[in-house]
C-alpha positions, 0 to 999 in steps of 0.5 A, a space after each residue: 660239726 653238723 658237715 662232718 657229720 652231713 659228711 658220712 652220709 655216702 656212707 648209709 648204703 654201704 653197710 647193706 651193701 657191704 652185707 649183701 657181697 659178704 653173704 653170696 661170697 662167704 657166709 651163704 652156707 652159714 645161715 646164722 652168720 648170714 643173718 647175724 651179718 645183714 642185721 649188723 649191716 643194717 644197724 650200721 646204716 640205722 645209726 648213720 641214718 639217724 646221725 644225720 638226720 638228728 644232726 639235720 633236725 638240730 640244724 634247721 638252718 641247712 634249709 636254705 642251703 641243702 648239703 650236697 656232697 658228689 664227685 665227677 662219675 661219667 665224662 660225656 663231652 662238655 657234661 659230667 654226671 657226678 655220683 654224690 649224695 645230698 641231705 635236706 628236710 625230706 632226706 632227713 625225715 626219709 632217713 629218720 623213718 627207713 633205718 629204724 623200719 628197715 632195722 625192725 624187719 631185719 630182726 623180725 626176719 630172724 624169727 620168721 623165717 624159721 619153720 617154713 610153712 611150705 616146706 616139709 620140715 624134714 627138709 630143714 632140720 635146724 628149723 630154717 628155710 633152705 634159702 635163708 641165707 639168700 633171703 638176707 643177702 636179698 633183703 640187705 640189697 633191698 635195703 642198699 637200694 631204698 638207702 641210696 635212693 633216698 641219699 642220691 643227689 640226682 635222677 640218674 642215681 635214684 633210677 639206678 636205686 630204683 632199679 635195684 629195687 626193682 629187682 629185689 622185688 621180683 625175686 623176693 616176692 618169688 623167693 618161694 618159687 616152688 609153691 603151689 596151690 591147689 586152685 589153680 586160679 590162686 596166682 604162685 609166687 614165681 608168677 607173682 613175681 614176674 607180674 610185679 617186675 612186668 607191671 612196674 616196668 610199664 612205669 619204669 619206662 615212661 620213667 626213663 623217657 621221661 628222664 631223657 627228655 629233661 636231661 636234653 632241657 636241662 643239661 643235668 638232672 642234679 635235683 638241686 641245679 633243676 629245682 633250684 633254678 626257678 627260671 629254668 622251671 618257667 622255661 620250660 613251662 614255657 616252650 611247647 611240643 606239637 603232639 598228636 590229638 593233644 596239640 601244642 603242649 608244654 614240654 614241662 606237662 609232658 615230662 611231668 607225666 611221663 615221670 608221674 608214670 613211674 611214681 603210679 607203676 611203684 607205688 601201685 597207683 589205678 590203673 597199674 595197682 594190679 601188681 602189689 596185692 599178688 606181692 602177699 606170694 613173698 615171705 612177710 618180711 618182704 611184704 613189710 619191706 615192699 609196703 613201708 620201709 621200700 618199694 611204693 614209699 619210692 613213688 610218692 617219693 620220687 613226686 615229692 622230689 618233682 614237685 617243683 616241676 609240676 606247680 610249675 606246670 600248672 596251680 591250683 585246679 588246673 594241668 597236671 596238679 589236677 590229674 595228680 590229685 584224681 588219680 590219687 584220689 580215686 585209687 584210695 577208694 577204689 582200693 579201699 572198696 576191693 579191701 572190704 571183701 577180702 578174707 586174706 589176713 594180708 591183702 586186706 592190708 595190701 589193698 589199704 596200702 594202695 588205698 593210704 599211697 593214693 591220699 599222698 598223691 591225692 595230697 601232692 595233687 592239691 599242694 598239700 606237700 607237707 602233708 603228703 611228706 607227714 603221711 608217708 612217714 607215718 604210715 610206714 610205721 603202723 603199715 611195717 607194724 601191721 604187715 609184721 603183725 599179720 605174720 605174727 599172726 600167720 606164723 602162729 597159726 601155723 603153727 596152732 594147725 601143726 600142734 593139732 596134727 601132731 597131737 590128735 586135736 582134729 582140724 582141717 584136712 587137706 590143704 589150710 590156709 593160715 591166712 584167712 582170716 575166717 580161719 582165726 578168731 580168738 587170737 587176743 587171748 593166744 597172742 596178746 603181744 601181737 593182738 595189742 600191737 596190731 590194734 594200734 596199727 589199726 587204730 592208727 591206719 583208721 586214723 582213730 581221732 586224737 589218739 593216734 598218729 595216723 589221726 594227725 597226718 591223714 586230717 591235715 589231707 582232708 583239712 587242705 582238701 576243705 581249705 582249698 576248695 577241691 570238694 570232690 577230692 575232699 568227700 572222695 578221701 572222706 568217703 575212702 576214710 570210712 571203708 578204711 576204719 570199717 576194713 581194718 576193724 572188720 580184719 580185728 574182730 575176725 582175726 583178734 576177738 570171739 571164739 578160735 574158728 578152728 583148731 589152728 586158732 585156738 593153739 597158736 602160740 605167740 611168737 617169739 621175742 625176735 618178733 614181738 620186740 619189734 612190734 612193740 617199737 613199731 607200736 610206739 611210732 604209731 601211737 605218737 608219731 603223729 605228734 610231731 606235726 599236730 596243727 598249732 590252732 588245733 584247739 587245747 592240744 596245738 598248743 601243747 603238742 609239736 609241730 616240728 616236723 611239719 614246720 621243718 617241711 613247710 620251711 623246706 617247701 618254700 625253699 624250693 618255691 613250693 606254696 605249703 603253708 598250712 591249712 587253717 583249722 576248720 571245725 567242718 573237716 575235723 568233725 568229719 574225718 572223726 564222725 567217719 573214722 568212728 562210724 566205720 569202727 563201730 559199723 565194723 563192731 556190729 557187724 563182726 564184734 557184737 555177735 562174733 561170726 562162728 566156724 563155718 559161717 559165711 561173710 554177712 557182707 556176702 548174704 547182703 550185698 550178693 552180686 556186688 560183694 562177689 565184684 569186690 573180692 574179685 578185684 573188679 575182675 581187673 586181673 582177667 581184663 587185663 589177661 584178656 587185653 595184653 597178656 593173651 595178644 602178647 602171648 600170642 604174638 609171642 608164639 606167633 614170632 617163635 614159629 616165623 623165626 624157626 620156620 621161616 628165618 631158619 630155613 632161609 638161613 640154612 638154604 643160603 648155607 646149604 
């Protein structure tokens, strides 16, 4: 029975897919149809994904025999590459957590995407965005290629899956390409866009050197055949390249950070992050696909897959397993340090997603596996329940600021911002489904002890960080774990409590059933996902609470001989991560909840820390550092070659042909 149903999963991307062909081909200037056509598609792939995930889940004993499905694809000589598809551990909680997301954004997309903000409404007179019908196409293909990413059996059909992502990214983010701002330093969404499709290509090349060097070792890059040959692993650890400044090095280090290149490009890890916060240019739907269900949950993805691959590089406090864990580590502080300063409803967020994906390489970097794997699946429930939650918010005061206009309540002239947050205050009371749900979210992100799911996957990180002895990862996270709680504290209390700051605020209305109906399932994962991996000595609640999910992993784990038993409870961490957890909240209330900020007053931050704040909501000026050393030479080479070709080689050319 459980094979016949591992059998269907070859099926779970075709529906989106499928969805995708039928909308660009046929329903495109049937808006409704279009929509009603990409979520039925992606309910189709939520109930396979699920089929074969609870099939697995009930079938703990496919552990030791992963189920791979695939057939002959590219004939190159004696080498075949086989397209197929494979289930394990990590697809089935992948499956489990990308359905029910994906399924989520798609109905939450429905009542969003009408009344576009940007547009003049006489433009679209059934109350939908003119390219509604293309954003659905987009987004199914979006989710055809984070689907088949996670089902492949092989590297080659995650990279092309990877690609396709890719792409959905850049023009999705763009989707609202004509927009414009009237600072001409606020970046566009067509620029937006290319940024996000350059940046991540820096990775995606690495990524795919680093595929070919393995494939000339290796022969295949079949995970179960490369993964499953612990012989080949040590090999390969084994032999050496001579490289410039470096020396004798083993081709399993080089190949690991050449592909770890790609994880930090896709999953916007220092110093390649610059990318995702300027993703905020794409419809919110598309932010929560990018955040949760897709996108940078690929990166942290991809090291789980590869895992066996860097332990065999080096253990413990050595080689790149060290690496791993700094550069997770850093960029979860550094992130979070950048979202304390900013006023964007969104990028707060953004900034807290670099700043959760750097625990889970932090995590993978010191052998916490399942942890790293518990984190990414929790997080993409309260992130897609925050980020759809933050639209909620926007969609209403947008449409508070056209109320006011319309009927002669005053309010700002010129341009608005409906996603600064010092625009909002008092939205609990306008839009209390949407307000209770994103406390949730933000309880849990600020891994609210006990309470939360968020708790439970982020102290196992900190707990193996104790128990391993890696004391400077340990207090970076800790550190990184109060700004966290304080950050998203801070955006509830400007967003959800005092007094409306403008009129906007205090006209917004809640949104619509096709948007709140989501947040509310969304809200019931963060709330008690977490549960399914409380530690078994926890005290009082180990005993009563599952640990399924986590023992699944650790048994998979092992399966590919990785060491991911789990850390023994220590009173030391637990206590901290709570102190620090409740510490930011209450830091977070006295600044902003205590005594709310009235309209027109500036960030207290900003009078205390002066210069420093400034440094912090401009990102630490990466943008123009990064302008200044690649993208003012580039440009200029560029310019310089378009004058050489049409001075020199045309000429040349058209002497020779005279």
């Amino acid at each position: 029975m459980s094979e016949s149903i591992f059998n269907l999963t070859w099926l779970i991307p075709i529906p989106t897919a499928l969805a995708f062909f039928a909308i660009i081909l046929f329903t495109n200037p049937k808006k409704r149809l279009s929509s009603n056509v990409a979520v039925g598609g992606v309910v189709i792939a939520w109930m396979l994904s699920w089929a074969v995930a609870i099939m697995f889940f009930a079938n703990p004993e496919w552990i030791n025999h992963p189920f791979d499905l695939h057939v002959p694809w590219i004939p190159m000589g004696d080498i075949t590459f086989h397209m197929g598809v494979a289930v394990d551990a990590v697809t089935a909680g992948m499956l489990f957590m990308v359905g029910f997301v994906l399924t989520m954004i798609f109905i939450y997309s429905t009542g969003y995407m009408t009344f576009p903000g940007h547009l003049d409404p006489s433009l679209n007179t059934d109350g939908l965005d003119p390219r509604y019908s293309r954003f659905f196409a987009y987004i199914s293909l979006f989710a055809t290629g984070m689907l088949g990413l996670v089902v492949a059996d092989n590297l080659l059909m995650l990279f092309i899956f990877w690609e396709v992502m890719g792409l959905c990214s850049y023009l999705l983010i763009g989707f609202w390409f004509e927009k414009k701002y009237p600072d001409p330093k606020q970046i566009t969404p067509k620029a937006a866009g290319l940024k996000a499709f350059l940046t991540t290509r820096v990775g995606d090349v690495l990524f795919m050197v680093g595929l070919i060097f393995l494939f000339i070792h290796a022969g295949t890059l079949n995970f179960q055949e490369i993964f499953g040959n612990h012989e080949f692993l040590h090999e390969l650890a084994a032999s050496t390249i001579t490289l410039p400044f470096f020396g004798s090095v083993s081709w399993a280090l080089v190949i690991s950070m050449l592909i770890f290149w790609g994880a930090i490009g896709k999953s916007a890890q220092f110093p390649l992050h610059v990318w995702l916060p300027d993703a905020m240019e794409g419809p919110t739907p598309v932010s929560a696909l990018i955040h949760a269900a897709t996108m940078v949950s690929a990166g942290v993805y991809l090291i789980v897959r590869m895992s066996p691959l860097f332990v065999a590089v080096g253990h413990g406090h050595n080689g790149v397993m060290m690496f791993v864990a700094f550069i997770g580590a850093f960029t979860a502080l550094f992130a979070a340090t950048i979202a304390v300063a900013q006023k964007d409803i969104k990028k707060v967020l953004a900034y807290s997603t670099i700043s959760q994906l750097g625990y889970m390489i932090a995590a993978l970097g010191i052998g916490a596996w399942v942890a790293a794997i518990i984190h990414l699946l929790i997080h993409a429930f309260f992130k897609g329940l925050l980020f759809m939650g933050s639209g909620s918010v926007i969609h209403g005061v947008h449409h508070g600021h056209e109320h006011a206009h319309a009927h002669g309540h005053g309010g700002h002239e010129g341009y608005f911002d409906p996603q600064d947050m010092f625009n909002m205050g008092g939205l609990l009371k306008r839009m209390p489904i949407t307000g209770w749900t994103f406390i949730i979210g933000g309880a849990s992100l600020s891994a609210f002890p006990l309470i939360t799911a968020g708790f439970w996957s982020k102290d196992e990180i900190l707990a193996h960080a104790w128990d391993g002895g890696h004391m400077a990862v340990f207090w970076t996270l800790a550190a990184g774990a109060f700004l966290t709680a304080f950050y998203t504290f801070r955006q509830i209390f400007l967003t959800f409590f005092g007094k409306p700051r403008t009129e906007a605020s205090e006209h917004a209305p809640e949104s619509v059933r096709a948007m709140t109906w989501p947040l509310a399932a969304l809200a019931f994962f963060a709330l008690l996902g977490g549960f399914v991996a409380v530690p078994k000595d926890f005290p009082l609640i180990g005993g009563i609470a599952s640990d399924f999910m986590a023992r699944l992993m650790e048994e998979q784990g092992a399966f590919y001989g990785l060491h991911v038993a789990p850390a023994a409870f220590n009173w030391t961490p637990a206590l901290i991560s709570m102190t620090l957890a409740l510490s930011g909240i209450v830091v977070a209330w006295l600044i902003y909840g205590w005594k709310p900020l009235p309209a027109g007053a500036p960030d207290p931050l900003r009078r205390w820390f002066g210069p420093l704040y400034t440094l912090l909501e401009n990102k630490y000026y990466f943008d123009e550092l990064y302008n200044y050393i690649f993208i003012r030479p580039a440009m200029w080479l560029a310019g310089f070659f378009f004058l050489f070709d049409r001075q020199v080689i045309d000429r040349i050319v058209n002497w020779v042909g005279a």
